[in-house]
VEXDREN-2710 file (C-alpha; in Angstrom, 1 decimal):
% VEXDREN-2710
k/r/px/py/pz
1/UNK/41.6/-4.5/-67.1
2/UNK/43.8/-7.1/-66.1
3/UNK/46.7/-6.5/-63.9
4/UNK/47.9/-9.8/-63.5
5/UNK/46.9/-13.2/-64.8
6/UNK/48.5/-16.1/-63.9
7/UNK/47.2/-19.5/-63.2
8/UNK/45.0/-19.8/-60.6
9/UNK/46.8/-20.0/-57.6
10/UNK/43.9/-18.7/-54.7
11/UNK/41.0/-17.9/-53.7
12/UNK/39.4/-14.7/-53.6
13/UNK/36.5/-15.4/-50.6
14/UNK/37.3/-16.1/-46.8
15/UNK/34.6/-16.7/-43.7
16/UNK/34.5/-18.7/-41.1
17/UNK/34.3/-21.9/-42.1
18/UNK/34.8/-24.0/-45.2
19/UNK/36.2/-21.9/-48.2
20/UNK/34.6/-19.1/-46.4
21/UNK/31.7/-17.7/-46.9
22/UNK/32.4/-14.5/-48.5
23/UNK/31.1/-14.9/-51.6
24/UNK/28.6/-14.4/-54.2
25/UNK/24.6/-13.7/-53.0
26/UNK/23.5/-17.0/-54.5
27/UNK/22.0/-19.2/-51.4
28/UNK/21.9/-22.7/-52.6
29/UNK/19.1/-24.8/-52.8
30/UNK/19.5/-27.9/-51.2
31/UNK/17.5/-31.3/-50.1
32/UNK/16.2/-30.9/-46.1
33/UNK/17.6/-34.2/-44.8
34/UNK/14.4/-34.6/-42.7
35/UNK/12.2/-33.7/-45.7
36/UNK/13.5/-34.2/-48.9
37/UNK/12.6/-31.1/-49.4
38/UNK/14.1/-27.8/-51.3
39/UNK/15.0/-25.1/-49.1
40/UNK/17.6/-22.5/-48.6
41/UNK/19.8/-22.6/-45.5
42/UNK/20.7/-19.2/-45.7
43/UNK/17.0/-17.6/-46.2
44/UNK/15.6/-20.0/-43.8
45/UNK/17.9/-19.5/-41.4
46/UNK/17.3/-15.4/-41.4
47/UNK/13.6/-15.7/-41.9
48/UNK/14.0/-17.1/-38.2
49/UNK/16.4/-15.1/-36.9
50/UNK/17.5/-12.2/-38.2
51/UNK/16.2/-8.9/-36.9
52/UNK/17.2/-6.8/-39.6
53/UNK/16.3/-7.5/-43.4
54/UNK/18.7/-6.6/-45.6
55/UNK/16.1/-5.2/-47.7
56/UNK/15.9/-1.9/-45.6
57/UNK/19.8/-0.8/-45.6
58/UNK/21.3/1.3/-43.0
59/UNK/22.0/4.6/-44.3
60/UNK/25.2/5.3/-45.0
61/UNK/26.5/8.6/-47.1
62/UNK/29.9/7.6/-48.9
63/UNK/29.1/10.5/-51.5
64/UNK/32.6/11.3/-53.2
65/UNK/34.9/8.7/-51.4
66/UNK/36.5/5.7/-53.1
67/UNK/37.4/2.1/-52.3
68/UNK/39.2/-1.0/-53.3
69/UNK/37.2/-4.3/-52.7
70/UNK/39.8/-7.6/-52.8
71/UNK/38.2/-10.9/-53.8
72/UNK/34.7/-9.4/-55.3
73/UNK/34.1/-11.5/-57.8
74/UNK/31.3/-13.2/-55.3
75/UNK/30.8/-13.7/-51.8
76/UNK/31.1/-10.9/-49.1
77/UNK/33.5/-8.9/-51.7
78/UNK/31.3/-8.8/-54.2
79/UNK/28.1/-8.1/-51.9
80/UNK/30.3/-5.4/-50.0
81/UNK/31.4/-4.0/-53.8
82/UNK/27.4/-3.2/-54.0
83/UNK/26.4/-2.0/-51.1
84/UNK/29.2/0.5/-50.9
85/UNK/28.1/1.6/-54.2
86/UNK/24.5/2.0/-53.3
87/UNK/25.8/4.5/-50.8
88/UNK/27.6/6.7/-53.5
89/UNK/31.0/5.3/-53.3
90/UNK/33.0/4.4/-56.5
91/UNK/34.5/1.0/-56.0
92/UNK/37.5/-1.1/-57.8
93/UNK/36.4/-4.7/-57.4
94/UNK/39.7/-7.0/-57.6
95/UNK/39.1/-10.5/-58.9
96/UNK/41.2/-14.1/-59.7
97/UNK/38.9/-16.3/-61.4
98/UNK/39.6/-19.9/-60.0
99/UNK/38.5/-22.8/-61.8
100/UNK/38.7/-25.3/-59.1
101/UNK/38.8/-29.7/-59.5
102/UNK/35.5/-30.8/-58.7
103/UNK/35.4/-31.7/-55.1
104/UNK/32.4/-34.4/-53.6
105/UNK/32.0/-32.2/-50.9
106/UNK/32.0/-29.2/-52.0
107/UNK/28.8/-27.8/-54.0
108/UNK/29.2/-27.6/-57.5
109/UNK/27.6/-23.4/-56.9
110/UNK/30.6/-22.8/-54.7
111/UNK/32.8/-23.7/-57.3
112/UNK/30.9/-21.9/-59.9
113/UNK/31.0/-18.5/-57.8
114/UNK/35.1/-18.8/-57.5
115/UNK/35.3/-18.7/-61.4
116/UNK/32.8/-16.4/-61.9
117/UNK/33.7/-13.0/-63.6
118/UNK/32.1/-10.2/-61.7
119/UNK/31.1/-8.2/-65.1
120/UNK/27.9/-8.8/-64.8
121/UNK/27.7/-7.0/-61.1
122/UNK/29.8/-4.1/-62.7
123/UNK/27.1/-3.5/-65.2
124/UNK/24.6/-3.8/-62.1
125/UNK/26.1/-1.5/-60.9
126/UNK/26.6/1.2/-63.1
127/UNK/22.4/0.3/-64.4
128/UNK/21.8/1.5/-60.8
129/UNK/23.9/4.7/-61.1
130/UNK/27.3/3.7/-59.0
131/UNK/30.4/3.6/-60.3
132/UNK/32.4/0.2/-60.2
133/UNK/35.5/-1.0/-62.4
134/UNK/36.8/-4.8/-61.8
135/UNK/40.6/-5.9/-62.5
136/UNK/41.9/-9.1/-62.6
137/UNK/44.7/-9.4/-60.7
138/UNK/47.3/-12.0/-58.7
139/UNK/47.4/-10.8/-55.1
140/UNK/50.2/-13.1/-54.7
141/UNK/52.4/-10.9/-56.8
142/UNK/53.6/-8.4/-54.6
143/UNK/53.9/-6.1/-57.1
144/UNK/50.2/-6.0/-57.4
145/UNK/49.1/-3.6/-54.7
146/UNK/50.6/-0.4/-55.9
147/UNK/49.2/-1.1/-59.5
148/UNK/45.6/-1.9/-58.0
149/UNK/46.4/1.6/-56.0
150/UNK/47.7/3.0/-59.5
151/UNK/44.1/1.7/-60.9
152/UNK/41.9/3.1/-58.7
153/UNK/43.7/6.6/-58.5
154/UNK/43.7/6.9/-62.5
155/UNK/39.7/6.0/-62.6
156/UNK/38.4/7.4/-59.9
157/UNK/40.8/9.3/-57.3
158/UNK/42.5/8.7/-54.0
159/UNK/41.4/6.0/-52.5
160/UNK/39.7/6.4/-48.9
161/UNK/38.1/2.5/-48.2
162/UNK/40.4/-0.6/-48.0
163/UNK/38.3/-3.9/-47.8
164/UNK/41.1/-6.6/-47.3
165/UNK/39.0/-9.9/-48.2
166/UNK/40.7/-11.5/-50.7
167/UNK/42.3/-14.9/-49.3
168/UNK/44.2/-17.7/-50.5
169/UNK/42.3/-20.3/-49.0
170/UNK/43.3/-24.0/-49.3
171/UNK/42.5/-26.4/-46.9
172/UNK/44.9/-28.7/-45.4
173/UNK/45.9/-30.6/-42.2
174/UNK/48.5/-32.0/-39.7
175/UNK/46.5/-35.2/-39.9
176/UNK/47.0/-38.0/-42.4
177/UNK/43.5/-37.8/-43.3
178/UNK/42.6/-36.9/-47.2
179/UNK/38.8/-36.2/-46.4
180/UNK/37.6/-33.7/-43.5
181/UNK/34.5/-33.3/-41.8
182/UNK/32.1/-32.0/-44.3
183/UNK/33.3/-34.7/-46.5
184/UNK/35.7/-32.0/-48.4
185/UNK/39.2/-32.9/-49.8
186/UNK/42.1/-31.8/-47.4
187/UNK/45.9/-31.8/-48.3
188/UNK/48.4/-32.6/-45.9
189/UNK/50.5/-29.2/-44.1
190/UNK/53.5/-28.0/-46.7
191/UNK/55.6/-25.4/-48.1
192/UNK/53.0/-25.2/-51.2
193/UNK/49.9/-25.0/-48.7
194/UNK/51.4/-22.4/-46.4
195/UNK/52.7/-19.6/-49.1
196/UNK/49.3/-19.9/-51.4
197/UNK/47.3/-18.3/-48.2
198/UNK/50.1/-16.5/-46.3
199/UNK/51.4/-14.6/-49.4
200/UNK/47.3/-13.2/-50.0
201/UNK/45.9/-12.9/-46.6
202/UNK/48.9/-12.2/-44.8
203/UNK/51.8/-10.3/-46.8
204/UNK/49.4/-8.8/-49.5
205/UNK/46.6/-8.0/-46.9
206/UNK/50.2/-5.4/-45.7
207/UNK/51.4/-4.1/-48.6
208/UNK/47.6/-3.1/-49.0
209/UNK/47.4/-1.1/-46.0
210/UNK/51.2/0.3/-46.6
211/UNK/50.3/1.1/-50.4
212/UNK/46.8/3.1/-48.6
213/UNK/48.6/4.6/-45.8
214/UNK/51.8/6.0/-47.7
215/UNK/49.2/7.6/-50.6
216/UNK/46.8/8.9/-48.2
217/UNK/49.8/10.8/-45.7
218/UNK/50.9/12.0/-48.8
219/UNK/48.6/13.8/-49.6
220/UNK/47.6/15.2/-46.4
221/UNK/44.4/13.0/-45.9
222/UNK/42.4/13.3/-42.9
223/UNK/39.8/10.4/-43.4
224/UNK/40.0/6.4/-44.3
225/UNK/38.5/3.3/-43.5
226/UNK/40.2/-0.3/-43.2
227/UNK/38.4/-3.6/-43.3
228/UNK/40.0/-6.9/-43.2
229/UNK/37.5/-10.6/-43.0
230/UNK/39.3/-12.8/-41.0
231/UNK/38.6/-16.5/-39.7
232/UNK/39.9/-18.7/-37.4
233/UNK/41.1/-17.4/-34.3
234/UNK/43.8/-18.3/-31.5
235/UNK/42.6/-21.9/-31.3
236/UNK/43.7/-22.1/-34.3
237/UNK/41.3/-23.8/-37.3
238/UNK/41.3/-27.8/-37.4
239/UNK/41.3/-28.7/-41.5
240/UNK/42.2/-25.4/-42.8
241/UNK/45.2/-24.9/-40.6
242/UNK/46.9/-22.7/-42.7
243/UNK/44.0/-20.7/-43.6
244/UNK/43.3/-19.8/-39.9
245/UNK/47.1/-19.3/-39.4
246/UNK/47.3/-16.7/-41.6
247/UNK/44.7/-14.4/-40.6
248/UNK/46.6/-14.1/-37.3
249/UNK/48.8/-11.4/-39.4
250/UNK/46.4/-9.7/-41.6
251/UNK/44.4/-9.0/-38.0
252/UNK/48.3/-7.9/-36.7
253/UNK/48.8/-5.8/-39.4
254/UNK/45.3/-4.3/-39.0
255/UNK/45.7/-3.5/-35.3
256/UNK/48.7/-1.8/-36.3
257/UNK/47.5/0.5/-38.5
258/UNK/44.4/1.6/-36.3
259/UNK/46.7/2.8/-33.7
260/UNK/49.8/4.4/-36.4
261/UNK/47.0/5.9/-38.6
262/UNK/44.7/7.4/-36.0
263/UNK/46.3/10.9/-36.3
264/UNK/45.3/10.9/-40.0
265/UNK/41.5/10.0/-39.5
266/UNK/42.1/6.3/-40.1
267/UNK/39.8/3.8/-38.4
268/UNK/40.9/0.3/-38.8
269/UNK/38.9/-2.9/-38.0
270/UNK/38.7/-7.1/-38.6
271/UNK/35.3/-8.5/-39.3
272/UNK/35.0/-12.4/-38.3
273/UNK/31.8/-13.5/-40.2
274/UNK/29.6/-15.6/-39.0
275/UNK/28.8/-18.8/-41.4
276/UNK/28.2/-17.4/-44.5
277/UNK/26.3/-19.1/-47.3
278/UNK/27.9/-18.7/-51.0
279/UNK/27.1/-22.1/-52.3
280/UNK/29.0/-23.8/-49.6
281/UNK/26.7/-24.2/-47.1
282/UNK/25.1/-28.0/-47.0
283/UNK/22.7/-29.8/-44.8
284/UNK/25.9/-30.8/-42.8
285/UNK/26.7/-27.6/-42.6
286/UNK/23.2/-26.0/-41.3
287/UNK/23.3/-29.5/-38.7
288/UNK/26.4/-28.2/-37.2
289/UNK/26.0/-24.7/-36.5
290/UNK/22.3/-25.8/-35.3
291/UNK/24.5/-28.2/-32.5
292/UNK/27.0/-25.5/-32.2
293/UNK/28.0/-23.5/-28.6
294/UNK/29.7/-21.0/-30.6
295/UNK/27.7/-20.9/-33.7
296/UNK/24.6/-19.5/-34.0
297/UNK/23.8/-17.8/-37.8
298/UNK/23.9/-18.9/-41.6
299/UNK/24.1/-15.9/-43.0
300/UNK/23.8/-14.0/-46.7
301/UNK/26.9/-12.0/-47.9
302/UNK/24.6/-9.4/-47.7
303/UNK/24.2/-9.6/-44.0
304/UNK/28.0/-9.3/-43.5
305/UNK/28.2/-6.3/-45.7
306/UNK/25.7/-4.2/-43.8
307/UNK/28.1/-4.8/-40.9
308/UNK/30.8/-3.2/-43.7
309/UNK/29.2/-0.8/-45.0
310/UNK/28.7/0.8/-41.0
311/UNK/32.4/0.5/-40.3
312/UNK/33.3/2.4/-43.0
313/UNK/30.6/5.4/-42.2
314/UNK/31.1/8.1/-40.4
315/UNK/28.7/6.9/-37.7
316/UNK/31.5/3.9/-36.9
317/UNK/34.1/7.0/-36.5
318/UNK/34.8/5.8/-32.3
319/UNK/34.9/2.2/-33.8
320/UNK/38.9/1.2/-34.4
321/UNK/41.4/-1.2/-33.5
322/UNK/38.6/-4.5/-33.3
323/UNK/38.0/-7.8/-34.0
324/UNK/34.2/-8.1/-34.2
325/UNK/33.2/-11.4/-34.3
326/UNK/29.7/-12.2/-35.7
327/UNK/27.8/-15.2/-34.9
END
């Protein structure tokens, strides 16, 4: 059900480093520089360390609500599409399939996830017994909110659950450099760079909450959950500058709306993931998180979406108006 489909113009994933890592639950398989041999960064890295498998979900009741998932195509959107279903809520996944240049360092699965069409996770889904629709749509059109809004109403009913993850990432820099640290492609700081993310993460990451919040106090609603990912942070974010600029509004915005919506049952909250493997992650990658101060997890989409699906549950009802970094 395509609402808009222009070229590709961004990306529908965001995290906390590279092109994010919200993205499709693929971990990569990659050579162990010490070894030579396979092994998956993300599973090897929460075999160690995590204390929670994400095979024994926290329960959650969403039983009759409904939400709008941005970028869930792969990544964190698509894992936080599922999970939200598995809980009883119907979900409208939003999607732009990106068919990306080939990069040298980026992994060709990365790439694959970003023009990846998430019918297949739709039909998962509805096999399980959830309900979940997916529509194609621009986010950089600003007229694309209310018909996403206009979507979800007609299918399934008001919408209760905003999940702002969608993000025009592009990385680029104040540097002259052409190649960044993990060996990636990086385009110098312009007008071109600056709109692709700000006009998703920052100006339709708004008009998402504005569309959610004039529906929901019209119609007398006592209840609702906002999410936004985010990235970056006040010391801004060397090689994707204009990435980690523009999540300074979409967490603004959020802020906002905790403390303006409270009356109406509204909690509102930022997730900052930590390192997040969807195809991204590579043995450069797992070395410097491992040499990190402020780094400490490589993660599964699935990981950050547990930490979702509880701030959109009535246990999380004290939790508003936070930036919860994960590490």
């Amino acid at each position: 059900m395509p609402i808009v489909q222009e070229p590709a113009r961004h990306s529908t994933t965001h995290g906390t480093d590279p092109d994010d890592g919200n993205r499709g639950h693929v971990a990569i398989m990659t050579d162990d520089p010490a070894t030579g041999a396979s092994y998956s960064p993300t599973r090897e890295r929460q075999d160690q360390e995590s204390p929670m498998s994400v095979t024994t979900p926290f329960s959650v009741d969403l039983a009759g609500r409904v939400a709008i998932v941005t970028g869930a195509n792969h990544g964190i959107g698509a894992a936080t599409a599922r999970r939200l279903t598995t809980s009883g809520a119907a979900v409208l996944l939003t999607f732009l399939v990106l068919d990306d240049e080939p990069d040298a360092g980026t992994p060709d699965p990365h790439r694959e996830h970003k023009a990846s069409h998430p019918d297949p996770l739709v039909a998962e889904i509805e096999a399980a017994g959830g309900r979940a629709s997916a529509v194609e749509a621009d986010l950089g059109d600003p007229d694309v909110p209310r018909a996403l809004f206009d979507a979800a109403e007609d299918e399934f009913g008001p919408v209760d659950i905003l999940i702002n993850n969608a993000s025009g990432w592009n990385a680029d820099t104040f540097r002259a450099d052409a190649v960044g640290r993990f060996g990636r492609s990086i385009r110098p700081v312009s007008a071109d760079t600056i709109d692709r993310v700000f006009s998703v993460d920052a100006r339709a990451s708004a008009l998402m909450i504005t569309e959610f919040a004039r529906r929901l106090i019209a119609r007398g609603g006592t209840w609702g959950r906002i999410v936004g990912l985010t990235s970056g942070g006040p010391l801004g974010f060397p090689e994707e500058v204009s990435y980690g600029a523009a999540k300074a509004p979409l967490e603004n915005y959020t802020m906002g709306a905790a403390f303006e919506l409270a009356d109406h049952g509204v909690t509102a909250n930022v997730v900052h993931p930590p390192v997040t493997d969807t195809g991204w992650v590579t043995p450069e990658v797992v070395a410097a998180v491992a040499a990190s101060d402020t780094l400490i997890h490589v993660v599964s989409p699935d990981d950050v979406a547990e930490v979702i699906a509880y701030l959109v549950s009535d246990h999380a009802w004290l939790v508003t108006a936070n930036r919860i970094h994960l590490r």
